[in-house]
N, C-alpha and C positions, 0 to 999 in steps of 0.2 A: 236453284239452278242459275238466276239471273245472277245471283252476287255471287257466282263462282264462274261464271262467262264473264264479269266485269272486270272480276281478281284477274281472268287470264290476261284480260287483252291491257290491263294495267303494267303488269308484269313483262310482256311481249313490249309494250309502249319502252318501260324502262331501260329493257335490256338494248333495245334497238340505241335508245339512246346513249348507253353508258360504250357501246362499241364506237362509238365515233370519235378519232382523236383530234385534238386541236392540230393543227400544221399551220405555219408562217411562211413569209418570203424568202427564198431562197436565190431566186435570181429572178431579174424583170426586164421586157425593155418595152416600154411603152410610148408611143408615137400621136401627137397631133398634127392632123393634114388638112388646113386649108386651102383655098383660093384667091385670088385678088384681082385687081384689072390689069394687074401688067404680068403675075407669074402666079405659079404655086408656092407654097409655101409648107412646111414642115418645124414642130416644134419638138423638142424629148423633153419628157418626165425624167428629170436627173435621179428622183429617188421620190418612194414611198415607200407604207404601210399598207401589210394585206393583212389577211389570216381569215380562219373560217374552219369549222368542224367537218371534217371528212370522212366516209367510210367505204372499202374496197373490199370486192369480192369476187373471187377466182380473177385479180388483177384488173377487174372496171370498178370505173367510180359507183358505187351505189346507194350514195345520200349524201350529203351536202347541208350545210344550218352556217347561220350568223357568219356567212360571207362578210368583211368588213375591209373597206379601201380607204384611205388615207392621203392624200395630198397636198403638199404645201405648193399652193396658186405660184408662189415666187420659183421655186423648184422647176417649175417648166421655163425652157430655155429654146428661143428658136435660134435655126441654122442662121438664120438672116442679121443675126447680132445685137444689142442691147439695146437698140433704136426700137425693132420690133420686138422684143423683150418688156420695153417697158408700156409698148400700147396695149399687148396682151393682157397683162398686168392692170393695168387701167381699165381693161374690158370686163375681166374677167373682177374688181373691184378688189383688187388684193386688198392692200392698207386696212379695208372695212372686214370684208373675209377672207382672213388667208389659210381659210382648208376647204378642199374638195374633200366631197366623201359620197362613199355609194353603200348602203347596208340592203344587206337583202333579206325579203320575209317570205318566198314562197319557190319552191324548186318544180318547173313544169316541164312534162316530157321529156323524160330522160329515155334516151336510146342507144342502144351498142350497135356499134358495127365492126367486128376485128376487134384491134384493142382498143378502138377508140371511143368515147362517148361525146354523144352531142346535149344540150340542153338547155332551158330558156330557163334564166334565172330574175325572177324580179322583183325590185327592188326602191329605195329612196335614194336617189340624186340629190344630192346639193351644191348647184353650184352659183357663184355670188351672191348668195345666202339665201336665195330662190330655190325650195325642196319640192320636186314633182317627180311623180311615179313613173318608174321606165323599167325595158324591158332587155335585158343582152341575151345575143345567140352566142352560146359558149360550147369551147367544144376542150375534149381532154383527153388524156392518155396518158395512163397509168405509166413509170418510169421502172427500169429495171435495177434503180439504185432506190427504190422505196418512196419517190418525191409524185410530182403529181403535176403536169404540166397542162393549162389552162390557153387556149389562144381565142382570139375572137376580135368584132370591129362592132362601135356601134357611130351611127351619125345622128347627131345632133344641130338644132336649129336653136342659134345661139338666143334669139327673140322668146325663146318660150323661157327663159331663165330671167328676161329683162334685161340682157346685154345687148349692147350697141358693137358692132362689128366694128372693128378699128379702122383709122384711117390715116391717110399721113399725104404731105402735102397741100394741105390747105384743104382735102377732102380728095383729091385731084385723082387716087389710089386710095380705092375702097375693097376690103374685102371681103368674101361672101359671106353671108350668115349660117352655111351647115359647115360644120367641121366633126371629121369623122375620127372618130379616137380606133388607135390598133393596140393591142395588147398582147403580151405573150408572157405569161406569168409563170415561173415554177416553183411549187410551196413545198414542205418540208417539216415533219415532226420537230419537232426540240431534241430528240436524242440523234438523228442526223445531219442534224444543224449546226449539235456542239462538236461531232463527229468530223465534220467539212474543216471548223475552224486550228481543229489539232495539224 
């Protein structure tokens, strides 16, 4: 009896997993917002890598695996111009590491409400080559063109990574050490994907 309750829930394990399709980026726009002593300040992610296994049911998200983020350090570009460009860049130690990346290993509380799903996904950080465990509130909504749109904010405290907040002016204009990242991601099969580019 045991080793035919084992076979089941083997089989149940597998199929759960073979339903889940890979999906990519599709469209992104993701936002850095800090502070400083004389203004705020704002940076964009001109471009990354996402992807991550998805599965939907009656149109909500209903399992999620190998979340995987991708960013090139130099890639981020602030509104303020190449001056704060490049002390970001320095903060964040590009030249040494020039990829951010966030993988995830565990999916918690997943909740519907309407079409939308909420969910705390977490995961490994790596950012200036300092990797510590964190946690994003992610929320989604299945799309009615088959894609899958993820939005959420998490802040961060640039000291737990061993970055030095930038500064400029001889130090005169210092800025804060949380900067809070916005995202708003929408992912998308490969056969939707190649679909968009026709």
């Amino acid at each position: 009896m045991r080793i035919l309750v084992t076979g089941f829930l083997l089989i149940l394990a597998t199929g759960l997993a073979l339903s889940q399709e890979a999906y990519f980026l599709s469209a992104s726009e993701i936002k850095i917002d800090g502070t400083s002593t004389i203004h705020d300040w704002t940076s964009d992610v001109t471009k990354a890598s996402v992807s991550g296994k998805f599965s939907l049911e009656n149109n909500l998200l209903s399992a999620l695996t190998d979340v995987s983020v991708q960013i090139n350090a130099k890639d981020i570009k602030s509104t303020k111009g190449s001056i704060m460009d490049g002390k970001t860049w320095d903060a964040l130690k590009a030249d040494k590491y020039p990829k951010i990346s966030f993988k995830s290993n565990e999916l918690v509380a997943l909740k519907h409400s309407g079409s939308n799903s909420a969910f705390q996904l977490k995961g490994s950080l790596t950012i200036a080559g300092v990797t510590r465990n964190t946690t994003l509130d992610v929320n989604a909504e299945a799309l009615a063109d088959g894609k899958i749109r993820f939005h959420g904010s998490k802040t961060i405290d640039m000291t737990h990574f061993d970055m030095e907040a930038p500064t400029a002016l001889m130090g005169t204009i210092k800025t804060g050490k949380d900067v809070t990242i916005r995202f708003d991601v929408t992912m998308a099969p490969k056969a939707i994907l190649s679909s968009d580019r026709k």
